[in-house]
MARDREN-402407 format. One record per residue (C-alpha): residue in three letters; x, y, z. Coordinates in steps of 0.2 Angstrom, whole numbers, plus 5000, padded with zeros to 4 digits. Example, Ala and Ser with C-alpha at 12.3 -4.5 7.8 and 13.67 -1.06 7.14 Angstrom:
2
ALA506249785039SER506849955036
END
This chain:
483
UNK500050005000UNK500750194994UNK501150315007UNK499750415004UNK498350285003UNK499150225021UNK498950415026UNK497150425017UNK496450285027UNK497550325044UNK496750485042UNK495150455039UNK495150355056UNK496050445067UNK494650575063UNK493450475065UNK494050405082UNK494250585087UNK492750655083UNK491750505090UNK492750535106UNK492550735106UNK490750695100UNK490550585118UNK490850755127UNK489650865116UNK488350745118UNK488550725136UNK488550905138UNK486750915140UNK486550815154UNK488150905163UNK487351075159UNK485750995167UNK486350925182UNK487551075187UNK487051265189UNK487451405179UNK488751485193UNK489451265193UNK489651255174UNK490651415175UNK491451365190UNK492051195181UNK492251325163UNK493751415173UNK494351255182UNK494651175163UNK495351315157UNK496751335168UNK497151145167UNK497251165149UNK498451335151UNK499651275164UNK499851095157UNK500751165143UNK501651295155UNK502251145167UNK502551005154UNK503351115142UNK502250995129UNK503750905122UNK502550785113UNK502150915100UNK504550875095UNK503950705093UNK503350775075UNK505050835069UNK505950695077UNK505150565070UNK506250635053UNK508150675061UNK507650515076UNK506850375062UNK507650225071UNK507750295088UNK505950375091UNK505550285106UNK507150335114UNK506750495111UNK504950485117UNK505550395133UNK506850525136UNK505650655134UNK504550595145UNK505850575160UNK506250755158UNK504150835156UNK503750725173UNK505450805179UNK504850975174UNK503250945182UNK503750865197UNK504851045199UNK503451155198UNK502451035209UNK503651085223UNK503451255221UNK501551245221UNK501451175238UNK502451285246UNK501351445240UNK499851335238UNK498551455248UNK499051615235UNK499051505220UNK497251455223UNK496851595230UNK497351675213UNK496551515202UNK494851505211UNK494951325217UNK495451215234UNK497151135237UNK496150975234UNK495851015215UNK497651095214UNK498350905218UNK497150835205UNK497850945192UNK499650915196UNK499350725195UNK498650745177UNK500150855173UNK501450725175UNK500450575164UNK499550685151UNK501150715139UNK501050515138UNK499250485129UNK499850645116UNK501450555114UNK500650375110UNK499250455098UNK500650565090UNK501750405086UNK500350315081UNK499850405069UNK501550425061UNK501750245060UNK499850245053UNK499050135067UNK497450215065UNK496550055077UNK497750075089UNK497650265091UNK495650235087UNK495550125104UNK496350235114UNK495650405111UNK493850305114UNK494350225130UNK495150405138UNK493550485133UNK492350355142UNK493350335156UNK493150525160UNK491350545155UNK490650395164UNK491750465178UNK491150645180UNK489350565177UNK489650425190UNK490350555203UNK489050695201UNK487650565205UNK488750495221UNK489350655228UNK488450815236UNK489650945229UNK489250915209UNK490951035205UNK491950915216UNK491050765206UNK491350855188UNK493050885192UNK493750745201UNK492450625189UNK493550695173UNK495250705178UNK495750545191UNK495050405177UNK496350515167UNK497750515178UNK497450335181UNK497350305160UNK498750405157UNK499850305170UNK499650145159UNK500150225143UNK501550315150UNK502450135157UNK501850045141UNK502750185133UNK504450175145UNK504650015143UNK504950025123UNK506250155128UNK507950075127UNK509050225134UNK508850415143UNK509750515132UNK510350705136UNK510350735118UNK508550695116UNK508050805129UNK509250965120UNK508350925105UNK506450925111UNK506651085122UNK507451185105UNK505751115095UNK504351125110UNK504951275120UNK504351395108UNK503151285102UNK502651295118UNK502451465121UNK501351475105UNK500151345111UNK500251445128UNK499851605119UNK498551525109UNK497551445122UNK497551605132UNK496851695115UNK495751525116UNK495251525133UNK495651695144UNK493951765140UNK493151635151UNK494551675165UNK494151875162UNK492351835161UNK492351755178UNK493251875186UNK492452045178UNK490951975176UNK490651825188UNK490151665187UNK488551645180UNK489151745164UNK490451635162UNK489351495163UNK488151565149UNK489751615139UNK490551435141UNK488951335136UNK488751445120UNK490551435118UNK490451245117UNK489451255103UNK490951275093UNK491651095100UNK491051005084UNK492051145074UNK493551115084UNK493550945086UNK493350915069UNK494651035062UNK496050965076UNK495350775072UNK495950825050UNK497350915054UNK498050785065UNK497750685049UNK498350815037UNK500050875047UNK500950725041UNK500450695027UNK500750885022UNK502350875029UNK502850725018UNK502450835004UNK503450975009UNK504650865010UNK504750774994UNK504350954987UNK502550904979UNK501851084983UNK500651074968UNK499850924976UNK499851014992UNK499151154987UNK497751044979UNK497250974991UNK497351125002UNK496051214992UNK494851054990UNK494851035010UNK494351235015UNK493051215001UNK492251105011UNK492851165028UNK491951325024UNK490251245018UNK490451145036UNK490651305045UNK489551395038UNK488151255039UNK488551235058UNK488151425060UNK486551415054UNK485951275067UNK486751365080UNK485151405088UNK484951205091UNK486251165094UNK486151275110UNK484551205115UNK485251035112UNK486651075125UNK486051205137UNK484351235136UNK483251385135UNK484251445152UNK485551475139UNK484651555122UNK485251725126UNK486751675122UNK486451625105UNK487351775098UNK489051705103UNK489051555092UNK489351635074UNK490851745079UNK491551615089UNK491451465075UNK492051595061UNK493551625074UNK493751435072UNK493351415053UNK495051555051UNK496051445063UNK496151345051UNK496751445037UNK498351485048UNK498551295052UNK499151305035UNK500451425039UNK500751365054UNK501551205049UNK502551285037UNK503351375051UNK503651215060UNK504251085045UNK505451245041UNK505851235059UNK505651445061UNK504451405079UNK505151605086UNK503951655075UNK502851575077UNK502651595097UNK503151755093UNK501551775082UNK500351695093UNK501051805110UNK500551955099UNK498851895096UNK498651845114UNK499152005121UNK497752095109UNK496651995114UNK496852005131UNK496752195131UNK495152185119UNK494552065132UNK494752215145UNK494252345140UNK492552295129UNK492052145141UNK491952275158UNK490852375142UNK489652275134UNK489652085143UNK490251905139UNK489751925121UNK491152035117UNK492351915122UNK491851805106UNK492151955093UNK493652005102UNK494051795098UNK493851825081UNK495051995081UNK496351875088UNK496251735074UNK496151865061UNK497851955067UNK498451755069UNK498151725051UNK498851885045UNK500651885056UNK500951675051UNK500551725031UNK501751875032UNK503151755040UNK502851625027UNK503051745014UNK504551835023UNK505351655023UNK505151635006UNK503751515006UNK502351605002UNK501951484986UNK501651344995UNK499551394997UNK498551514987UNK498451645000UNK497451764988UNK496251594987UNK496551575008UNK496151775011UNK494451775001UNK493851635008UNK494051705029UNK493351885019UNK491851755015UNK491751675031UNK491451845040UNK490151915029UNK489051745031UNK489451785049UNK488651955049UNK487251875039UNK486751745048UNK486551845062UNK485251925055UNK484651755050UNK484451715070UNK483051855071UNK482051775056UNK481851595059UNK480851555042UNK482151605032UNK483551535041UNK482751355039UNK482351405022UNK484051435020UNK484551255028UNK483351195018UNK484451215001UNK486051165011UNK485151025012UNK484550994994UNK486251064988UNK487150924998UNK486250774993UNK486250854974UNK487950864974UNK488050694984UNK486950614967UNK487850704953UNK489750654959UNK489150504968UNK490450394955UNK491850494961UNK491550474980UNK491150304978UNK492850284970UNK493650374984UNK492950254995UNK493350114984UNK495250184983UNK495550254995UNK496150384984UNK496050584983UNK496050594967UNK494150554963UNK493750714973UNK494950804967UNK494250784948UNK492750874954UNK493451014959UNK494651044946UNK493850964932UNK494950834927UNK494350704917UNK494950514922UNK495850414910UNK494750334898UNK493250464898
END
C-alpha cells in the first residue's frame, strides 16, 4: 500500500475515532449542563481552562517534537519519546514543589481548593504520555490502535464525572474529580507501556525536544489564552454565571473544533511528507479542495446554531445564542493559519511562530478588558475572532518573509475568511427570522444530497480507493483516464 493511501485511510480514522470521542463530550454536555448550575458550569468552565493553560506551561508539551523527530530520530523514536517523557514528569514534578509551598496564594489566585490543585498536578505528570502514544501512532499509521485509545480516555472520564456527580453532594467536586482521576489513572498505563519500549535516557533527546517544543510551547500557551482567557476574564469581571452562559454557548463550537483538530491531525503528516518530497502542487490541491468543504461545514453549523444550543444548554442558555457565529467563524479561520502554521514548524522557524501567537494573545487579552467590563460575555467571542484574524495575518506574512509564500494560494485562503465573515454578519440576522433561516437549511440540504447524486461515482471511488484523486476531479475538472 502507497504512502498516501496508508495516510488516506489512517486519516480517515484517526478522525473518525476523534470525533466520536469529542462527539461523547458534546453529547453528554446536556446532561452536565442539566445536572449542574449556571454559577457550577462556569465554575468547572474556569477549572478546565486553567488545566488546559498550565499543562502546557508545566509540561513544556514535548510531545508536539515527537513530530519533527520522527524525521532526524527514524530508528530511535521511542528513545526519544522515553527520554522525553523522563524530563516533562521532571519538569512537572519541579513546579509541583513550588506549588505546595505557595499553595494557599496560587488557589487563591486560580479560584479552586488545594484538593483540586493536587488533582491537576497528578494529570500533569501522565498527560504528555496519551499525546505522545496517539502522536506516534499516527506516524506509523496505526489508526486502530490510536482509534481504541482515544475512545477508552474519553469514556473513562465521562462515565466518571457522570458516575461522581450522582454519588457525591458537591456536583463541581463530582465534575472535576469524575473527569480528571479515570485520566490520571489511563494516562499511567500508557506512559509505562510507553517506558518500557524506551531502550535508553538520552541527554541529547532532551536538547533536541526543548529547542522544537519550547517555543512551540509558548505558541500553544499564547493560543489557548487567546482560546480560553475570556472565560477566566469573564469570571472574574463578570462572575460566574456569565461565564457559565458564555461557556455553554462557547461549546457549541466543540463539533468545529473537534473536527478541524481530528483532520489536521490527519493532514500534518501527510502535508509534511509533501513538503518534504517538494510535491507543493499536490499540496496546494488538496489544500483548496479541504477549505472548500471546511467552509460549507462551517457555515452550515452556524445556521443550526440555535439547536444546537438548545440541544446542549437549554432555553436557560438561548440568550446566548449570539455567541455562536463569531466564535465558529474564529474557528473556521484557525484553520486557514493551520496552514501556515506547519509551514513554520516543517521549516523549523517555531520563534515565529510563538512570537506570532504571543501578539495575538496579548490583543486579545486587552480587547477582552476593556469591551468585556463594556458590553458583557458576548464581546469576548468578537474580540475571539479579532485574535484569529491577526493570527492568520502575522503566520501568512512570515511564510512569505521565509520565502514560502507559494506553498498555498493565499489570495484563494484570504477570500475565503473575507467570505466566512460576511455569512457571519448574515446569519445573524438569520437568528431574528427563523423562516428563512430554515429556508436557508433547507437548500444546504438539497444542495448536499444533489451534489452527493451527481458526483456519487467519484465518491464511491474514493471509497473504493481509497484515493483523493476522485474528489479532486470534481473540483478541478479533470477528466479520468478513459472518459
Amino acid at each position: 500500500m502507497s504512502n498516501n493511501k496508508k495516510a488516506l485511510k489512517a486519516g480517515f480514522w484517526y478522525t473518525f475515532g476523534n470525533f466520536v470521542a469529542k462527539s461523547m463530550v458534546f453529547l453528554t454536555s446536556p446532561i452536565f449542563n442539566r445536572l449542574m448550575t449556571k454559577p457550577e458550569v462556569g465554575d468547572f468552565s474556569n477549572y478546565s481552562v486553567w488545566v488546559t493553560i498550565l499543562a502546557i506551561v508545566f509540561t513544556l508539551d514535548l510531545y508536539s517534537a515527537v513530530s519533527v523527530a520522527r524525521f532526524d530520530y527514524k530508528d530511535e523514536l521511542d528513545d526519544f519519546i522515553g527520554s522525553s517523557l523522563i524530563l516533562g514528569s521532571s519538569i512537572t514534578l519541579f513546579f509541583y514543589f513550588i506549588a505546595i509551598i505557595f499553595s494557599n496564594p496560587i488557589t487563591k489566585w486560580m479560584g479552586i481548593n488545594t484538593f483540586e490543585l493536587h488533582i491537576a498536578f497528578a494529570y500533569f505528570l501522565v498527560c504528555p504520555a496519551l499525546q505522545m502514544y496517539q502522536l506516534k501512532s499516527r506516524i506509523q499509521y496505526r489508526y486502530i490502535a490510536s482509534t481504541i485509545v482515544t475512545l477508552l480516555s474519553t469514556i473513562f472520564s465521562t462515565v466518571g464525572s457522570l458516575v461522581a456527580i450522582l454519588l457525591l453532594e458537591d456536583n463541581l467536586l463530582g465534575r472535576i474529580a469524575g473527569n480528571y482521576i479515570p485520566l490520571v489513572f489511563f494516562n499511567i498505563a500508557i506512559y509505562l507501556m510507553l517506558m518500557a519500549k524506551a531502550k535508553k535516557i538520552s541527554m541529547k533527546y532532551w536538547k533536541y525536544a526543548l529547542a522544537i517544543a519550547v517555543p512551540l510551547a509558548i505558541h500553544l500557551l499564547a493560543g489557548n489564552i487567546l482560546n480560553l482567557s475570556d472565560k477566566i476574564m469573564i469570571q472574574n469581571i463578570r462572575g460566574n454565571e456569565e461565564n457559565g452562559l458564555y461557556s455553554v454557548a462557547y461549546s457549541c463550537g466543540i463539533v468545529i473544533t473537534v473536527l478541524w483538530g481530528s483532520i489536521n491531525g490527519a493532514w500534518s503528516p501527510w502535508a509534511y511528507e509533501q513538503m518534504d518530497a517538494n510535491n507543493l502542487k499536490e499540496l496546494r490541491k488538496a489544500e483548496k479542495i479541504l477549505m472548500l468543504l471546511w467552509g460549507v461545514l462551517v457555515v452550515g453549523m452556524m445556521l443550526l446554531g440555535p439547536e444546537i444550543l438548545m440541544i446542549i444548554g437549554g432555553k436557560k442558555y438561548m440568550e446566548a445564542q449570539n455567541v455562536i457565529p463569531p466564535v465558529m467563524t474564529a474557528y473556521g479561520i484557525q484553520a486557514v493559519y493551520t496552514f501556515y502554521n506547519n509551514i513554520e514548524v516543517y521549516s523549523k522557524k517555531q520563534q515565529y511562530i510563538a512570537i506570532n501567537t504571543t501578539l495575538a494573545a496579548v490583543a486579545n487579552i486587552v480587547l477582552n478588558y476593556i469591551f468585556i467590563n463594556k458590553y458583557g460575555y458576548i464581546a469576548a467571542a468578537y474580540t475571539t475572532l479579532v485574535g484569529y484574524i491577526l493570527m492568520l495575518i502575522l503566520h501568512m506574512a512570515v511564510v512569505i518573509k521565509i520565502g514560502r509564500g507559494g506553498w498555498y494560494d493565499s489570495k484563494f485562503n484570504v477570500l475565503f475568511s473575507l467570505t466566512l465573515i460576511v455569512n457571519m454578519f448574515i446569519i445573524i440576522l438569520l437568528y431574528r427570522l427563523p423562516i428563512a433561516r430554515y429556508a436557508l437549511i433547507a437548500v444546504f440540504v438539497l444542495a448536499f444530497l444533489l451534489f452527493a447524486i451527481i458526483y456519487r461515482h467519484n465518491l464511491l471511488e474514493t471509497l473504493k480507493t481509497k484515493s483523493i484523486r476522485p474528489i479532486k476531479e470534481i473540483f478541478f475538472f479533470k477528466k479520468r483516464k478513459g472518459e
